[in-house]
N, C-alpha and C positions, 0 to 999 in steps of 0.2 A: 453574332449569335445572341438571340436572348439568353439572359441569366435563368433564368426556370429552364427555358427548353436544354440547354447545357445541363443543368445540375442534376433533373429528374432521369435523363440519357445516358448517365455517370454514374449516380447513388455511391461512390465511394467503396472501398475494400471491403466493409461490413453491408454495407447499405446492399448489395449485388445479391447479399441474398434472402432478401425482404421476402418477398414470393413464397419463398421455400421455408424459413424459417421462423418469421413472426410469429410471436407468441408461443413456440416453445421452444427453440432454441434460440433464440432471440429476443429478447422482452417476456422472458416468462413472467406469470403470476405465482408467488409465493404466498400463501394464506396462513393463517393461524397467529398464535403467537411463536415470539423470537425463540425455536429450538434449535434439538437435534432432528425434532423431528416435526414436517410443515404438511400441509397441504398443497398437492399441487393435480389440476384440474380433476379435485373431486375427492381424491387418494391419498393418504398420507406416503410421507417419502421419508428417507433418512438424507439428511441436508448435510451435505458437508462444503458449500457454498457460502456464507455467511461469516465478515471479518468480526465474530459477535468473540473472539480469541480469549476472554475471561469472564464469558457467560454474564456480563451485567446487565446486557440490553433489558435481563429480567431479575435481575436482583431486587429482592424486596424492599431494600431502604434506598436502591437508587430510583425505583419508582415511585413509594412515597417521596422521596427529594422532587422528582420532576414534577409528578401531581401537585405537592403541595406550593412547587413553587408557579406553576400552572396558574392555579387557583387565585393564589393571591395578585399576582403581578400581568396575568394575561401572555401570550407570545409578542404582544408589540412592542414591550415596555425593553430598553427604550428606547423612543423612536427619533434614529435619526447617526450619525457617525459617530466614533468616540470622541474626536475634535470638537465638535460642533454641539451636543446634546445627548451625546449615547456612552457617556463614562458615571459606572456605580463604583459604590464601594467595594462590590463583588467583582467587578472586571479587574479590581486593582489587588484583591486581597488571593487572586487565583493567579495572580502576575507573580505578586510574591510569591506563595508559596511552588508553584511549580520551577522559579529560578533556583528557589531551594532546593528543590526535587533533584532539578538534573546536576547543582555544582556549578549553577554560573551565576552572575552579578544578579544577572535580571532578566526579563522575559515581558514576551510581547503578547496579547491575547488576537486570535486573528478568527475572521466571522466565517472563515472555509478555509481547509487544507489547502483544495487544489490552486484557487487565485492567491492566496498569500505565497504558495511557492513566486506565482509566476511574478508578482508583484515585490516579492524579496529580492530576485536575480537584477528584474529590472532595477531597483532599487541602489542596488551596491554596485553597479557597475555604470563606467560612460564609453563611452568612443576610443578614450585612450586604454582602457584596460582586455584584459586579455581572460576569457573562461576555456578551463579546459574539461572534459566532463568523460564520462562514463560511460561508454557506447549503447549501456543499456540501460540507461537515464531514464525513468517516469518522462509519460507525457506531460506532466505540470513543469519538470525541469525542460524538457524541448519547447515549451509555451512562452517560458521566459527568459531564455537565451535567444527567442525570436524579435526580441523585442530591443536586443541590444545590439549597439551599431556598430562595435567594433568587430575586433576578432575570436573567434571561438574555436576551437581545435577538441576533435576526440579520438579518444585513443580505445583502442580495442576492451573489452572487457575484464578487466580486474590485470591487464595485462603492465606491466611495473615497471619493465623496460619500455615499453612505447610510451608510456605518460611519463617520465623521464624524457624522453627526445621533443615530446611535446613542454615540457617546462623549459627545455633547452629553449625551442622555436619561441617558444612565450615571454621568455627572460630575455631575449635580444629584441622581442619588439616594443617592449615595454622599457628599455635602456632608452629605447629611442623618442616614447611617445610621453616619459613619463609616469606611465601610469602602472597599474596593481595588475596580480594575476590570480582570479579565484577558482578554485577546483571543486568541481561538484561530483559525489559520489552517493548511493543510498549506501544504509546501515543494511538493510534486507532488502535484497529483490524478489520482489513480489510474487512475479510470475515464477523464478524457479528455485525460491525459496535460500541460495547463497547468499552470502555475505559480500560486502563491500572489503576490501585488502586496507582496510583500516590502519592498522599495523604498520605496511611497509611506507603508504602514504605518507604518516606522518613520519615518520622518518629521515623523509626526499625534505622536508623542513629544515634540515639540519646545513643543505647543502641548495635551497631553489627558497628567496621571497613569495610567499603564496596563502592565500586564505583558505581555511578549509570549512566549506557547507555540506553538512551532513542532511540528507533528506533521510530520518527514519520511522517514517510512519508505520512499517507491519516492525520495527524491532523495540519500539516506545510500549511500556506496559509488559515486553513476551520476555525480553533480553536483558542478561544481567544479573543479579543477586539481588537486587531491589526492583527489578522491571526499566529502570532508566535507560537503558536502550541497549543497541549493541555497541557504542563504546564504551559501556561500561564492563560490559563481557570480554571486551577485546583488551579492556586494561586500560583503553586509552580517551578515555572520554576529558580529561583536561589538556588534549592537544588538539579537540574539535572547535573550531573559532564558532562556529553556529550551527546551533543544533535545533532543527526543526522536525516535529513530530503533529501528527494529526489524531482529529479524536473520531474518527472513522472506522478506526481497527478495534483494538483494546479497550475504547472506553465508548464504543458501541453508540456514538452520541455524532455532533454535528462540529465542527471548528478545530479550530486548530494554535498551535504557539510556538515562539520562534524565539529560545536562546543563547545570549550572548553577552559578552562585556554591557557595563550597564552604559559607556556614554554612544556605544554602537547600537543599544536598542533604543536610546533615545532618536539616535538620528532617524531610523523606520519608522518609529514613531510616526514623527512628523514627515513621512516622505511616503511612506508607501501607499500607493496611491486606492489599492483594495482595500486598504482601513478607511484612508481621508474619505472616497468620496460614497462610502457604499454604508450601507447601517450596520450598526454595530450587532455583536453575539445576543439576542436577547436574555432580560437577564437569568429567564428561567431556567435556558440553558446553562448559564454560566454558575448559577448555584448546582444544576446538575452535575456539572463539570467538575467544580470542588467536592461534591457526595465521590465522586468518581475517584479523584484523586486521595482521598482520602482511604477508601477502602482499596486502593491498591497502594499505598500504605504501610495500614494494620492489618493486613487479610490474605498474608503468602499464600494459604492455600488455593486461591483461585488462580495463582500462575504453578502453583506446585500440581493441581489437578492436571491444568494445558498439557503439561509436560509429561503428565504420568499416558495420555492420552498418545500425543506425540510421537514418543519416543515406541509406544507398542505398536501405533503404526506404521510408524515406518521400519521398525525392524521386523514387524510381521510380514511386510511388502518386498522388504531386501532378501529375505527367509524363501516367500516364493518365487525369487527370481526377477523381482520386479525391480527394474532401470528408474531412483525415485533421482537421479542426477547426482549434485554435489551439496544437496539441502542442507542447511546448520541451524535451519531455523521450523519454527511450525507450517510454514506453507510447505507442503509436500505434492510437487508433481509426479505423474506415473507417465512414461514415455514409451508411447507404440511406433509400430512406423506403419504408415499408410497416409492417406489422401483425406480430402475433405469429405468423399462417398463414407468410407470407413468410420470416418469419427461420426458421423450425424447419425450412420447403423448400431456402434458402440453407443452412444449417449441414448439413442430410441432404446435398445434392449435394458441399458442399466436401469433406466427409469420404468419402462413398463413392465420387465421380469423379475427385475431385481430390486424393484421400490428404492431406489438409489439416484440422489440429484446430486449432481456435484459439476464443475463450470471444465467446458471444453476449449484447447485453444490450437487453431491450426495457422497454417502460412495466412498474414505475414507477420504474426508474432512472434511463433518457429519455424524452424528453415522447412521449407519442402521437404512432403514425404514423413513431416515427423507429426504426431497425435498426443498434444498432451493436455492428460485429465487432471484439474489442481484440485488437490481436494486441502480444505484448511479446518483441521480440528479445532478445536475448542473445548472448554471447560464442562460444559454439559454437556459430553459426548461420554459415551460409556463403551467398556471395552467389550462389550458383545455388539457394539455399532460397529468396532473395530474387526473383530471376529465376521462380521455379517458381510461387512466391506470388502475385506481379503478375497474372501470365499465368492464374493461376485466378480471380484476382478479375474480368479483363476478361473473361472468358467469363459469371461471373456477373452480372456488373452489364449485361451486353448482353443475358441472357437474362431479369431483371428488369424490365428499361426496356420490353422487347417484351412483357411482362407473362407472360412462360412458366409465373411463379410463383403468378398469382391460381386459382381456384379452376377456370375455365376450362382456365388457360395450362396445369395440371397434366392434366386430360383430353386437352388434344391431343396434351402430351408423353409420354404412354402409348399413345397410338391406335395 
């Protein structure tokens, strides 16, 4: 078969529903500036969509930082890998300071989240080692466990006893091949806002040889007493061998950093292959980068806002009834049950009655039958957004239950 007539015949789980969906449930357009509240085809919306989680995307001195580093330096400067032509004093002075941030030797500056995961995995691992992971692992951590030739085992979701039988299996194939076993878990999961079992994990240490990679991009910046992630909330952030974090969520910007013991960031250094052969962070971003880290900092209040937000909605959401899961963090899912017909009816109504945007996920990221709306607060979010949210969700979850939404419910609601 040709490859085109194959692929177009196909379009993939998301892709299938092109047709239908393009352009507003799929590839919407969000206009305006970074709020709570955006444009979207024409209308202002209350956006609860956006990992913008401590409102800087528009902070006035991070915008002055990007302009003025803008200005002077251009986006190309510099051009070229950090190896080769693309290392400032600013890639190196944002290395320090954030190995200081999180409590480790040293840290790595990386030019995207998602390829430095997958370029990290690759990186620490060979044929003879052994990864075990998280069943509900980020696509960047399944991207680069693709890449490794050995073995890889995953165990159910935060489940203790089965990554236990998996360190068993792993610790006997590694007796034989020589080699290491590294265990990949997130700090927050994204999609339904729990935590990683941090805690018992490192623990399993005491009694299983193993490396532990923390992927915590939505808990970098939200989690913690200083924002350092959620092993610092969990107590346990000096038994995480490496700790990677992205500047996608909390600091509303572009890359990302990876640390760890300082003669272990060296070796990435010179190995991962997403740094060596691709251009480095430009450097305007990397001054924005330290504006960024700097005011998460000296500046609690913009994680003490998140939280005042956070916490109102989801106990307003627990209050009416509403299934928001096992969340411990700021991402708050709300959990219907219905089909793919029902959520695209749910998401049309919030948006055009309810001026209300926030991101839908149905099978196969949750099981059949289940509907879940994530909504992620944020720091500019105010609690009459929180009040306004609720009050739309109880209309729709009332008009679901009476079944308004099935194929029927939708004829009478036109009659």
């Amino acid at each position: 078969m040709d490859i085109f007539e194959k692929i177009v015949n196909r379009m993939g789980p998301l892709g299938q529903y092109y047709a239908q969906g393009h352009g507003y449930y799929l590839f919407p357009k969000l206009e305006g500036e970074i709020s709570n509240r955006m444009i979207f085809r024409g209308k202002e919306r209350l956006v609860w969509s956006l990992n913008n989680y401590l409102g800087l995307a528009n902070h006035p001195e991070v915008r002055k930082a990007d302009a003025e580093a803008a200005a002077r330096y251009g986006l190309a400067h510099q051009m070229g890998a950090r190896m080769m032509s693309g290392q400032t004093e600013y890639h190196e002075q944002f290395e320090r300071e954030i190995a200081d941030f999180m409590g480790k030797e040293a840290a790595y500056l990386l030019n995207y989240g998602y390829q430095g995961m997958v370029s990290i995995i690759q990186s620490l691992v060979d044929r003879k080692d052994v990864i075990v992971y998280d069943s509900e692992a980020h696509a960047c951590i399944i991207d680069g466990m693709q890449l490794h030739f050995g073995k890889r085992f995953v165990y159910p979701h935060n489940n203790m006893q089965n990554l236990e039988k998996e360190l068993q299996r792993a610790t006997k194939i590694t007796n034989q091949t020589g080699g290491g076993i590294l265990v990949i878990t997130e700090g927050v999961y994204g999609m339904a806002g729990d935590l990683g079992n941090l805690r018992e994990i490192v623990k399993l240490k005491k009694q299983y040889n193993f490396r532990l990679l923390v992927d915590d991009a939505h808990g970098f910046g939200t989690m913690g007493a200083t924002g350092q992630g959620t092993g610092e909330f969990l107590g346990v952030q000096d038994e995480i061998d490496l700790c990677f974090g992205t500047f996608a969520k909390a600091f509303a910007g572009i890359g990302g950093f990876i640390a760890s013991r300082k003669d272990v960031i060296t070796y990435l250094m010179y190995n991962l292959r997403s740094q060596v052969y691709a251009k480095s962070l430009p450097i305007a971003m990397t001054i924005g980068a330290l504006k960024r880290l700097e005011i998460l900092r000296n500046e609690p209040q913009h994680k003490e806002k998140l939280w005042i937000i956070v916490n109102a909605l989801q106990k307003g959401l627990k209050e009416q009834g509403f299934n928001i899961g096992k969340t411990e963090s700021p991402v708050t899912p709300v959990y219907f049950t219905g089909g793919p017909g029902e959520a695209t009816r749910i998401t049309y109504e919030l948006r055009e009655k309810h001026n209300i945007f926030c991101s839908i996920v149905v099978y196969p990221v949750v099981p059949k039958g289940i509907i879940m709306l994530r909504l992620i607060p944020t720091a500019v979010h105010t609690l009459e957004d929180v009040k306004e949210t609720i009050n739309a969700f109880a209309d729709i979850k009332e008009k679901l239950d009476a079944g308004k939404y099935t194929g029927e419910g939708i004829k009478a609601m036109t009659a």
